[in-house]
N, CA, C and O atoms as a GROMACS GRO file, in nm:
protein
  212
    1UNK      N    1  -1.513  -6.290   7.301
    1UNK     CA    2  -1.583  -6.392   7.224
    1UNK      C    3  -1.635  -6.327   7.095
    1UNK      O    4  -1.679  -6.213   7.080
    2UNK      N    5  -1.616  -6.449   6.984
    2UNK     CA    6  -1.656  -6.340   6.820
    2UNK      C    7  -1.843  -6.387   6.859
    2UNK      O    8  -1.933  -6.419   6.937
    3UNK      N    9  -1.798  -6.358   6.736
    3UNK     CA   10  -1.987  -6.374   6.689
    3UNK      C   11  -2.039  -6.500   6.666
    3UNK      O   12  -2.154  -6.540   6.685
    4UNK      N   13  -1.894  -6.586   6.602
    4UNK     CA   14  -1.933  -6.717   6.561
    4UNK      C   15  -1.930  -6.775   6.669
    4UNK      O   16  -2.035  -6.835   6.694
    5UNK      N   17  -1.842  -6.781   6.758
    5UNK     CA   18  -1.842  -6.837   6.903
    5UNK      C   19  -1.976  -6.873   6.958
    5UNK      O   20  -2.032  -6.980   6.981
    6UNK      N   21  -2.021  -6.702   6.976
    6UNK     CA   22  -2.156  -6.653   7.060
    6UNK      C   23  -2.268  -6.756   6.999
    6UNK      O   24  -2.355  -6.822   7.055
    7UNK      N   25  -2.236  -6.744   6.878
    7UNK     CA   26  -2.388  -6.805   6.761
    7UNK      C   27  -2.374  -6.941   6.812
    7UNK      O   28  -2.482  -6.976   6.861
    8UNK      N   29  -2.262  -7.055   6.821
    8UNK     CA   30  -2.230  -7.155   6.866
    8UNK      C   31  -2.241  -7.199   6.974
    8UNK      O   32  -2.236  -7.322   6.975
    9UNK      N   33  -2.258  -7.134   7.106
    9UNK     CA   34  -2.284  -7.159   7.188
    9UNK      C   35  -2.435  -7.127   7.221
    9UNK      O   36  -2.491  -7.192   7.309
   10UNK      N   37  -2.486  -7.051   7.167
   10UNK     CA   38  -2.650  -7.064   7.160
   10UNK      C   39  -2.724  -7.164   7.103
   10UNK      O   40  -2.834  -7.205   7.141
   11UNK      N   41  -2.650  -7.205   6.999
   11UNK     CA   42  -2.684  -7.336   6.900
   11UNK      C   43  -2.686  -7.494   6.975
   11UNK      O   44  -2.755  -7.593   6.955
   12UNK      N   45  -2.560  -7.459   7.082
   12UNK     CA   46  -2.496  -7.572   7.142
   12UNK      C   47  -2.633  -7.578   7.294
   12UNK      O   48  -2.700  -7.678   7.322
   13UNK      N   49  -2.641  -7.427   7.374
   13UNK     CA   50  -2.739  -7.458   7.452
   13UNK      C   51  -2.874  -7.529   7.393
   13UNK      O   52  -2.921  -7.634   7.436
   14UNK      N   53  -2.923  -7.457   7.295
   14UNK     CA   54  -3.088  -7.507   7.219
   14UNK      C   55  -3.092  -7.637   7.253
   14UNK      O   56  -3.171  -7.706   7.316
   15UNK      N   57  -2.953  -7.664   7.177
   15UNK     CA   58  -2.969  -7.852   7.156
   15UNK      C   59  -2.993  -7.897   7.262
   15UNK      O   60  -3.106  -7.937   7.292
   16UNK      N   61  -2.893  -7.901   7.340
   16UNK     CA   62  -2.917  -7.942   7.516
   16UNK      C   63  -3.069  -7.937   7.535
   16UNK      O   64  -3.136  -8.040   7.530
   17UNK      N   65  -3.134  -7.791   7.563
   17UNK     CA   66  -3.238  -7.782   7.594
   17UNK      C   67  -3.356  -7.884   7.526
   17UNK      O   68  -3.450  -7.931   7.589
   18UNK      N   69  -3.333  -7.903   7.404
   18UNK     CA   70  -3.387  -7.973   7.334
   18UNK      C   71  -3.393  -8.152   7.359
   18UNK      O   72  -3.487  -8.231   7.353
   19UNK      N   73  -3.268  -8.166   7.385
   19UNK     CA   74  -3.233  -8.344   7.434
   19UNK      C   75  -3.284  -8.387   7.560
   19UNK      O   76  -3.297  -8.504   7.594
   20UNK      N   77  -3.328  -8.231   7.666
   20UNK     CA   78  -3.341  -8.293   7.806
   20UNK      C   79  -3.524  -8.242   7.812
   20UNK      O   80  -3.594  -8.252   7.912
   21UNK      N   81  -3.574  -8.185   7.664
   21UNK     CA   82  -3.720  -8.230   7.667
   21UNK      C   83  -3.781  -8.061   7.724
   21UNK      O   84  -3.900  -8.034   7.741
   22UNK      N   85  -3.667  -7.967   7.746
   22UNK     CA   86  -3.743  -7.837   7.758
   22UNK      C   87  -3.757  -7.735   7.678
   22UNK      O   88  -3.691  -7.631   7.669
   23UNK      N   89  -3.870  -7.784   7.605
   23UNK     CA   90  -3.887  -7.701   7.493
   23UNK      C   91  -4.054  -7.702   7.473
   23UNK      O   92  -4.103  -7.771   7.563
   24UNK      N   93  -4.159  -7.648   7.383
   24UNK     CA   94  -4.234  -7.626   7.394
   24UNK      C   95  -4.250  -7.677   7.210
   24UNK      O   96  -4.147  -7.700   7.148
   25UNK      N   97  -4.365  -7.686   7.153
   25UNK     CA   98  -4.392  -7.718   7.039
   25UNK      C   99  -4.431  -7.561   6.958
   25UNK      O  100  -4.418  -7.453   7.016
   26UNK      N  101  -4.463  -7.571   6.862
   26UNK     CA  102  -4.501  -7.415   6.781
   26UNK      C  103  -4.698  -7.431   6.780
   26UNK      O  104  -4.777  -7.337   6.768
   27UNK      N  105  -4.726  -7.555   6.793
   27UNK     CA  106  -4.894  -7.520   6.825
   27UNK      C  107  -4.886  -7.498   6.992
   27UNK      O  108  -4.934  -7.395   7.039
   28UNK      N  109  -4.836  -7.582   7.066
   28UNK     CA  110  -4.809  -7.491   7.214
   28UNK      C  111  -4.824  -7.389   7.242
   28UNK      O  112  -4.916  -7.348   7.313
   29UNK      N  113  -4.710  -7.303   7.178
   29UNK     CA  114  -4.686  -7.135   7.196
   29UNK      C  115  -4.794  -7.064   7.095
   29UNK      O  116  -4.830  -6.951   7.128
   30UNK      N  117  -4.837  -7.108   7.003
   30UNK     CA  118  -4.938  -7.076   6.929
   30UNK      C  119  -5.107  -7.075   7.030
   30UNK      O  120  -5.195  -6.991   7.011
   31UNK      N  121  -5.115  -7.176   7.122
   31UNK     CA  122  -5.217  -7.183   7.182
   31UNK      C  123  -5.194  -7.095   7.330
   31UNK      O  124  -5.286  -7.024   7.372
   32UNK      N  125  -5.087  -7.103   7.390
   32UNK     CA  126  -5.107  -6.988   7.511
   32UNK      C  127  -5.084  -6.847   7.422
   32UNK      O  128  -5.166  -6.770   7.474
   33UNK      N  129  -5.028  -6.786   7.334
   33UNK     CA  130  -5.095  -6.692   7.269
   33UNK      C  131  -5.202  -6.633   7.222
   33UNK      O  132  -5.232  -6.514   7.217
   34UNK      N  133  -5.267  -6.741   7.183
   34UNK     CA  134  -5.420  -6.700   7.156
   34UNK      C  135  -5.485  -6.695   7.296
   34UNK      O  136  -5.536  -6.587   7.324
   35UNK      N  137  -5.491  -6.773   7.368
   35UNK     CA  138  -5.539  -6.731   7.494
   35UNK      C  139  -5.480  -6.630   7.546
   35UNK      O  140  -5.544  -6.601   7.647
   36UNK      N  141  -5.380  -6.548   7.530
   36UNK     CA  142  -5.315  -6.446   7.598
   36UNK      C  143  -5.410  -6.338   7.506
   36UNK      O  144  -5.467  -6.244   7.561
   37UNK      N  145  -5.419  -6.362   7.360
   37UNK     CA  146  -5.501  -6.249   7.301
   37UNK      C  147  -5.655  -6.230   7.347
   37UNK      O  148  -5.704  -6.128   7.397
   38UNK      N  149  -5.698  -6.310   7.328
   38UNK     CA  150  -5.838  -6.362   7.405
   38UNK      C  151  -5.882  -6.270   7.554
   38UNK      O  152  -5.975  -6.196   7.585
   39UNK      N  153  -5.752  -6.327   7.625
   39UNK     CA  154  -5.778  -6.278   7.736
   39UNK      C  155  -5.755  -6.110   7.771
   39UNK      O  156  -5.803  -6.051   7.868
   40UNK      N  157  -5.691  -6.066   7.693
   40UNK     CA  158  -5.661  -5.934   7.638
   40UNK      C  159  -5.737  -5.876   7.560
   40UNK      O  160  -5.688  -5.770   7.519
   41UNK      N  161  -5.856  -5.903   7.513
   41UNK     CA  162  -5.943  -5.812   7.452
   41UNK      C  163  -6.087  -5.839   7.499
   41UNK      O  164  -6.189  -5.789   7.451
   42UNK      N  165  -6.078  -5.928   7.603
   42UNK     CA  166  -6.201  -5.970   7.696
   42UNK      C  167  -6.155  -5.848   7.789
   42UNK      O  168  -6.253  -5.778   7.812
   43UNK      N  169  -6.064  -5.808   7.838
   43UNK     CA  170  -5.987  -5.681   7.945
   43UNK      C  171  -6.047  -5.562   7.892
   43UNK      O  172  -6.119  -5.478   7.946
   44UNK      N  173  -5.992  -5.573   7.748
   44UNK     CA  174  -5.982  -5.396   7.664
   44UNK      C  175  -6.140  -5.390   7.670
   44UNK      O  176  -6.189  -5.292   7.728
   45UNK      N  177  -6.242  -5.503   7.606
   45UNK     CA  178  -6.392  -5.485   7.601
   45UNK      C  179  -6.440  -5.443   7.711
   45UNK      O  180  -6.544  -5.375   7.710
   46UNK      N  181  -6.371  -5.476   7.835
   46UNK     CA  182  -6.489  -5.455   7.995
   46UNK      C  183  -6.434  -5.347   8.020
   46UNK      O  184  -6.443  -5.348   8.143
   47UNK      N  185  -6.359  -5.210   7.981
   47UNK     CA  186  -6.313  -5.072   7.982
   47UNK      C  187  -6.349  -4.992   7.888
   47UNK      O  188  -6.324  -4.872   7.883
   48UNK      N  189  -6.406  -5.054   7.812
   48UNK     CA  190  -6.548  -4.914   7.689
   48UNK      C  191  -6.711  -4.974   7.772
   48UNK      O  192  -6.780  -5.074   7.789
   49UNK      N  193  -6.701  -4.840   7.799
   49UNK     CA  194  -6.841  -4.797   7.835
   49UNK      C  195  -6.956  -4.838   7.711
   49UNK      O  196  -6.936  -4.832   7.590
   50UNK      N  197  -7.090  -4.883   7.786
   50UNK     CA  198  -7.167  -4.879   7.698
   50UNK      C  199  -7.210  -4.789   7.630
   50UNK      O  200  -7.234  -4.685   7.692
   51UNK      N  201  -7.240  -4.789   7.460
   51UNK     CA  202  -7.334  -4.679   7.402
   51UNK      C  203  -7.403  -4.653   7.403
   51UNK      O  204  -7.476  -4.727   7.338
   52UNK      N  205  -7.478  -4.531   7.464
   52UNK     CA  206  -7.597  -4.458   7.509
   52UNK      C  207  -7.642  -4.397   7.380
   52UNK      O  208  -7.567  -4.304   7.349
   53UNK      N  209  -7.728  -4.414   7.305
   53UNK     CA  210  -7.821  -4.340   7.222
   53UNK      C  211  -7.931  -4.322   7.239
   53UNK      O  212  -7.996  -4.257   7.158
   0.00000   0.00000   0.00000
């Protein structure tokens, strides 16, 4: 299979995926990201010790 093939048949699945409604929006993936960051630096914060001066 060339390249154009390959590219075409990825193009050809999307669509599909797209017509039968499984797909996600860009504020979607934008919002479980931020909660993935969120929840990832609520983690990194509770593993530094407090500063003792």
């Amino acid at each position: 299979m060339n390249y154009k093939n390959f590219l075409q048949k990825k193009v050809d699945q999307a669509r599909e995926q797209i017509k039968a409604g499984q797909y996600r929006s860009n504020e979607q993936v934008s919002a479980e990201f931020a909660a993935r960051r969120t929840e990832l630096a609520n983690r990194f914060e509770a593993t530094i010790p407090p500063n003792r001066t």
